[in-house]
C-alpha positions in Angstrom: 78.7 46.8 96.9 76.8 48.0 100.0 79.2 50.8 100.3 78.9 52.1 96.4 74.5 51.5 97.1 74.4 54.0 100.0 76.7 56.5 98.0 74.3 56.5 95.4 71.3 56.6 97.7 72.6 59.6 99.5 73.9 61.2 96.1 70.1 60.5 95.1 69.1 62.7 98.4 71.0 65.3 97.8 69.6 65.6 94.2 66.1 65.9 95.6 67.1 68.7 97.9 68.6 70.6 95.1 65.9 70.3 93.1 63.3 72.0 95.9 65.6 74.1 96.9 65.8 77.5 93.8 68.2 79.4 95.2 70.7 76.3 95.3 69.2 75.3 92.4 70.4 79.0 90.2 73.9 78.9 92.4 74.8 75.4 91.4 73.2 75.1 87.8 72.9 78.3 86.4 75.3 81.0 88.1 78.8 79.0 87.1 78.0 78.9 83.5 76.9 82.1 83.8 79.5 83.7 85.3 82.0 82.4 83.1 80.7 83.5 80.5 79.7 87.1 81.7 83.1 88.1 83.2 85.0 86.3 80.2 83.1 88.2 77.7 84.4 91.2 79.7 87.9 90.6 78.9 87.6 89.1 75.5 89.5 91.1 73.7 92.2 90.9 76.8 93.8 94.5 75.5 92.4 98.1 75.1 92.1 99.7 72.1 91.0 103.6 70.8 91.8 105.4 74.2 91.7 108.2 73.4 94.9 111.1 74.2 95.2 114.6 73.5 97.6 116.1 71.7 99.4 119.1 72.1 102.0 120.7 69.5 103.8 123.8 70.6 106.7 122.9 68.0 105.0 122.2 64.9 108.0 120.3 63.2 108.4 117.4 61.2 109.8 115.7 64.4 106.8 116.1 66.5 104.5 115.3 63.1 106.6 112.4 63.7 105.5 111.7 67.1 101.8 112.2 67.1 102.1 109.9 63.8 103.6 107.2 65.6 101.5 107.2 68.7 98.8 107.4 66.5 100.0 104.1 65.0 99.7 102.0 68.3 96.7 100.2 68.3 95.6 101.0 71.9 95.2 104.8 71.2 92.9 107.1 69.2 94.9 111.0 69.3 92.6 113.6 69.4 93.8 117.5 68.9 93.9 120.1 71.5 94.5 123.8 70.8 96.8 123.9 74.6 96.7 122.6 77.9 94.2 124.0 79.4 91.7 122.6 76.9 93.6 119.1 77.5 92.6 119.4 80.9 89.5 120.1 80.5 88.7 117.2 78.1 89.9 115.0 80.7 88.5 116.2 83.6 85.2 116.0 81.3 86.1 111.8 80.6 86.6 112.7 77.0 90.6 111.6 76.9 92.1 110.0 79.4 95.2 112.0 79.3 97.3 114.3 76.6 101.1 115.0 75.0 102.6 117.8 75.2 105.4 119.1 72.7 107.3 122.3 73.9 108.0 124.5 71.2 111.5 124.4 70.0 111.8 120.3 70.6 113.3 119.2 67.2 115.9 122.1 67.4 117.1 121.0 70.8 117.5 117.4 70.0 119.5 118.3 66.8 121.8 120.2 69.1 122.3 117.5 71.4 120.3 119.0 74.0 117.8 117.8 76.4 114.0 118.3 75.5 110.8 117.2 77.7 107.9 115.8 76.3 105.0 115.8 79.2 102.6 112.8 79.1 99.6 113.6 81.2 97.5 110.8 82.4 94.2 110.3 84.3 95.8 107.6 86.4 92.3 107.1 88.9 92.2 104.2 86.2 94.9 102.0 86.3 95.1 100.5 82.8 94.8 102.9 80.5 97.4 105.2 82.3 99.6 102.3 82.3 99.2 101.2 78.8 99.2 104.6 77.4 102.7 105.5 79.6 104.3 102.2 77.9 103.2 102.7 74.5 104.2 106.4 74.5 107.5 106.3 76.3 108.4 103.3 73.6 107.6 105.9 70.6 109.5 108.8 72.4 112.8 106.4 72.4 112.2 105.5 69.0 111.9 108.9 67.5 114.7 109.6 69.4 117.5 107.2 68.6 116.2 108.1 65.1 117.4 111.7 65.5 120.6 110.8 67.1 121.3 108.1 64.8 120.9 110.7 61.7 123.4 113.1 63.6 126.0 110.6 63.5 126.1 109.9 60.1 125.3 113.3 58.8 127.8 115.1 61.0 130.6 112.5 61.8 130.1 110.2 58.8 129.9 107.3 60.9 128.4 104.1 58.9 125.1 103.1 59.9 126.0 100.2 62.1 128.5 102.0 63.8 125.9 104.9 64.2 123.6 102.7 65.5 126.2 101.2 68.4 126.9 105.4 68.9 123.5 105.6 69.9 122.5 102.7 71.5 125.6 101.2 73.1 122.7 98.6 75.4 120.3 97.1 73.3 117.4 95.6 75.5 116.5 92.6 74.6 113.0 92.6 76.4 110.9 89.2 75.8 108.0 88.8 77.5 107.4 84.9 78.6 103.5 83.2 79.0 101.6 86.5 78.4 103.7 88.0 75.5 101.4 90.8 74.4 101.5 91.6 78.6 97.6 92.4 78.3 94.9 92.1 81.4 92.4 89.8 80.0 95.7 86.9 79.5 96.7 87.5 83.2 92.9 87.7 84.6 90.7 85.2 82.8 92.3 81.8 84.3 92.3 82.5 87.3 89.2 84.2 87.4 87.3 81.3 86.4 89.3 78.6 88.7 88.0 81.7 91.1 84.0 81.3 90.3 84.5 77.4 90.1 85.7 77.6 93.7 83.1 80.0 95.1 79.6 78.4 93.3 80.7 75.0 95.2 81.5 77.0 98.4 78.5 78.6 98.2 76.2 75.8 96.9 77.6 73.1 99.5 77.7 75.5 102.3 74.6 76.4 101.7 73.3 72.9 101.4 74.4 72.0 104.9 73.7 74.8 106.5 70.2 73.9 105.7 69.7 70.7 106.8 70.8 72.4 110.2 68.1 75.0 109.4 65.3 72.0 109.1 67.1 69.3 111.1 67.3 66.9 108.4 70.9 65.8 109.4 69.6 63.0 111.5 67.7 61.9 108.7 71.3 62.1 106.5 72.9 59.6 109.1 70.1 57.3 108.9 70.3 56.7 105.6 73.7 56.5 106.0 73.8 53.5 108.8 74.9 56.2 111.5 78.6 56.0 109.4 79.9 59.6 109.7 82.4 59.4 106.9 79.9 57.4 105.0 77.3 60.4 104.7 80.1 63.2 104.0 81.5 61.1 101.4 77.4 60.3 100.1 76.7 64.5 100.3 79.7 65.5 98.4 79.1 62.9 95.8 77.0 64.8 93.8 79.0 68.2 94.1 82.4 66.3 93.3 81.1 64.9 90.0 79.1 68.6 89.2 81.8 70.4 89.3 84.1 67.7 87.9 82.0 68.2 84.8 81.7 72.1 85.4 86.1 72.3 85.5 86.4 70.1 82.0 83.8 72.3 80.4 85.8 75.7 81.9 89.4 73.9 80.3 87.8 73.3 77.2 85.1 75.5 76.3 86.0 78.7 77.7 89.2 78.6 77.4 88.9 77.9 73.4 86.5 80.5 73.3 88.2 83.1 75.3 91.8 82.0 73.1 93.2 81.4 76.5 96.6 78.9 76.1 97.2 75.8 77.9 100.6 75.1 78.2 100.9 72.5 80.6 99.8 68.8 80.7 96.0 68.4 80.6 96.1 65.1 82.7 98.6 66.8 84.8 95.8 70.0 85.2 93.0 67.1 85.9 94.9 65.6 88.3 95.1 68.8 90.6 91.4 70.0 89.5 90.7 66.9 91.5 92.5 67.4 94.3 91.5 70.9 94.3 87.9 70.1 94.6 88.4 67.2 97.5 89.5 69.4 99.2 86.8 72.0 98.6 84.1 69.2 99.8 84.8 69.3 103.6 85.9 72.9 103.3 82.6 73.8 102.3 80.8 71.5 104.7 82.7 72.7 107.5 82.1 76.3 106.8 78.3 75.7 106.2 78.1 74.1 109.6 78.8 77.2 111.5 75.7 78.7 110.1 72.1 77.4 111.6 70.0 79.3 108.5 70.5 79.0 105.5 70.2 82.4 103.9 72.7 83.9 107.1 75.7 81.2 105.5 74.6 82.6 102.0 75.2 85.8 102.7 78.6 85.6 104.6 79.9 82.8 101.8 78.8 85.7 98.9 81.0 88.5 100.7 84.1 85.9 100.9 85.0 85.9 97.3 86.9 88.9 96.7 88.8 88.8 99.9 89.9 85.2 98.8 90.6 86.4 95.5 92.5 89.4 96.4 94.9 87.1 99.8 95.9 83.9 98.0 98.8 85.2 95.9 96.9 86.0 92.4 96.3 89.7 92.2 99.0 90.9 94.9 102.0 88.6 95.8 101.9 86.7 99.1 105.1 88.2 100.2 103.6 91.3 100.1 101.4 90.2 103.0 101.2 91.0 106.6 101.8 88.2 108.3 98.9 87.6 110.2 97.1 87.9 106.2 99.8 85.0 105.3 98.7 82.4 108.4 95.6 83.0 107.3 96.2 82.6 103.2 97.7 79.3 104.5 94.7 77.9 105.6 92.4 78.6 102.7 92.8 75.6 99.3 92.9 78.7 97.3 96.5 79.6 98.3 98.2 76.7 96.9 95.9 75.8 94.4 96.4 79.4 92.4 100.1 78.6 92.7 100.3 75.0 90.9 97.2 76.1 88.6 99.1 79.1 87.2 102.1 77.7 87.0 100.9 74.4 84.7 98.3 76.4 82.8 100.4 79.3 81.8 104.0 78.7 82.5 103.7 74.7 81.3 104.7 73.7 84.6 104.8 70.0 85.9 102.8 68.4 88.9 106.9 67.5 89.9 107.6 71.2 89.7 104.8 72.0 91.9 105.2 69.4 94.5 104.8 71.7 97.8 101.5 73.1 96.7 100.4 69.6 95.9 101.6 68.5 99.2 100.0 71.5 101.2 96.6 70.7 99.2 97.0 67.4 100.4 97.4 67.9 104.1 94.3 70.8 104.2 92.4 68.1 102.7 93.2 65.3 105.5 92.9 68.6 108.0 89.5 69.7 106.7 88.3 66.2 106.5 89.4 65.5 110.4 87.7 69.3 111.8 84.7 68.1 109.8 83.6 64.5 111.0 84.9 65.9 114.8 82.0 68.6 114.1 79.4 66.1 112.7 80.0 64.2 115.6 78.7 67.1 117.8 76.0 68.0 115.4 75.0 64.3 115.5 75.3 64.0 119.3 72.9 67.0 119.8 70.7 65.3 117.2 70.2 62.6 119.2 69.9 64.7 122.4 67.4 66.7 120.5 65.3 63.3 119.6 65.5 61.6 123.1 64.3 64.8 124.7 61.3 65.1 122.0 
């Protein structure tokens, strides 16, 4: 009972420093909701629509009325005429298209024939989705239209039946299925882990933060007293509060946002709970032990804020770990992001298993026990130079 009272007394304390302090205050009430909802509402829609492309007919046939009709038809692009190429250019050096088609004159004759005819696709590819939306969709229509042609010169000029023209013309059928993100759009892909992302950082920040300022005011002295001089007592009693926050702050993501933002869960929510937990555990003396290398509070701020896209960019999400240097990869080890990312994506959009994902769970596990070790050795020091401080005084 004594040990569940000074908990509470210390989870108590550390709500009264919250509460005086504002800017912990915004980063650990106001700034996770917030962000969630700012970035998600960014990628709400997950796919582009209306780009606009120029469009360029030299040929002026029914096949290339054909084409520009069914690239107009793909609901990410909005086809705007050009008179020739030099206009096109203009128009997208001037932001107005983000690339054009071209149709050489004399296109449907050559394909008739049997013989090779170019379209060119320009595209401004200084932004990467549009170019490589735009290149899909188009390149799709162009094989369309295409095996359309060739299949009409089979059965027109060899009388071949329609199935058998069809096998003429495309002897390999791909069968192209895309699993867990089937409409392969950036806003599927981004918005999980973009919000496991700003869970992650508003506690690092927020607990970091905290600690660091009870270095700033020499107030840790006053933590262990209140925690009978037990070092793993007033951890456990600081981290209480932030543990149960963003407990609350991960069920309201997994259900809120991702209803709102149509975001599928495919794996096990108890499963997804399960690791959340973890997750944050391990976060706790992470944080702690990062804030402790700062002795102001607004020095650790500023260094914590710059961490987040460097974490986000090194732990395997946006760019594939084996694609790392390896001095990048020792380091990617070390962080709870790494192997977090891994088992999150792989329960919340491939419907993996906590079985399935048992080496990030184990690797979670032993940063935890290794985070927790590095940070009572440090409070020790802290503590002992407390005390030094105090008999000196």
């Amino acid at each position: 009972m004594n040990f569940f009272t000074t908990i509470g007394k210390l989870l108590l304390r550390e709500v009264k420093i919250i509460g005086k302090d504002h800017s912990l205050l915004l980063t650990l009430l106001i700034a996770p909701l917030l962000y969630a909802f700012f970035y998600g509402s960014i990628y709400q829609y997950k796919e582009e629509e209306k780009v606009k492309i120029a469009f360029i007919d030299d040929d002026n046939t029914g096949l290339s009325r054909t084409i520009k009709q069914q690239i107009s038809n793909l609901q990410m692009t909005d086809v705007i005429g050009a008179n020739n190429i030099t206009q096109a250019q203009t128009m997208m050096y001037k932001g107005e298209c983000q690339g054009f088609v071209y149709i050489e004159k004399g296109l449907e004759g050559k394909i008739l024939k049997l013989k090779q005819a170019n379209i060119v696709v320009a595209l401004n590819a200084a932004r990467f989705l549009p170019s490589s939306d735009l290149l899909s969709g188009i390149t799709q229509v162009s094989l369309t239209v295409s095996a359309g042609v060739r299949l009409k010169y089979f059965q027109q000029t060899k009388g071949l039946t329609e199935t058998i023209a069809m096998q003429e013309t495309m002897p390999v059928n791909l069968d192209y299925r895309p699993l867990y993100n089937e409409r392969s759009n950036y806003g599927s892909f981004l918005l999980p882990g973009l919000l496991a992302i700003i869970l992650q950082q508003t506690l690092l920040l927020g607990l970091s933060g905290s600690f660091s300022g009870e270095r700033e005011k020499n107030t840790l002295p006053d933590l262990m007293r209140q925690a009978n001089g037990n070092i793993s007592m007033a951890l456990m009693g600081k981290g209480a509060f932030y543990l149960l926050l963003f407990s609350c702050f991960a069920f309201f993501f997994l259900s809120v946002n991702f209803t709102i933002l149509q975001l599928p869960l495919r794996g096990n929510p108890y499963a997804l709970g399960l690791l959340m937990l973890l997750f944050l555990c391990t976060l706790l003396p992470f944080s702690m032990l990062a804030g402790s290398a700062f002795k102001t509070q607004v020095m650790n701020v500023q260094i914590m804020a710059f961490s987040t896209y460097p974490i986000f960019l090194i732990t395997g999400y946006p760019w594939p770990l084996s694609s790392l240097p390896l001095p990048l990869l020792w380091l990617t080890s070390l962080l709870p992001t790494t192997p977090f990312i891994k088992a999150y994506v792989s329960i919340v959009q491939n419907g993996g298993t906590l079985a399935q994902n048992i080496s990030s769970i184990i690797h979670l596990a032993v940063l935890l026990l290794l985070y927790s070790f590095l940070l009572i050795t440090r409070m020790y020091v802290l503590n002992r130079k407390g005390i030094g401080n105090e008999q000196q005084k």
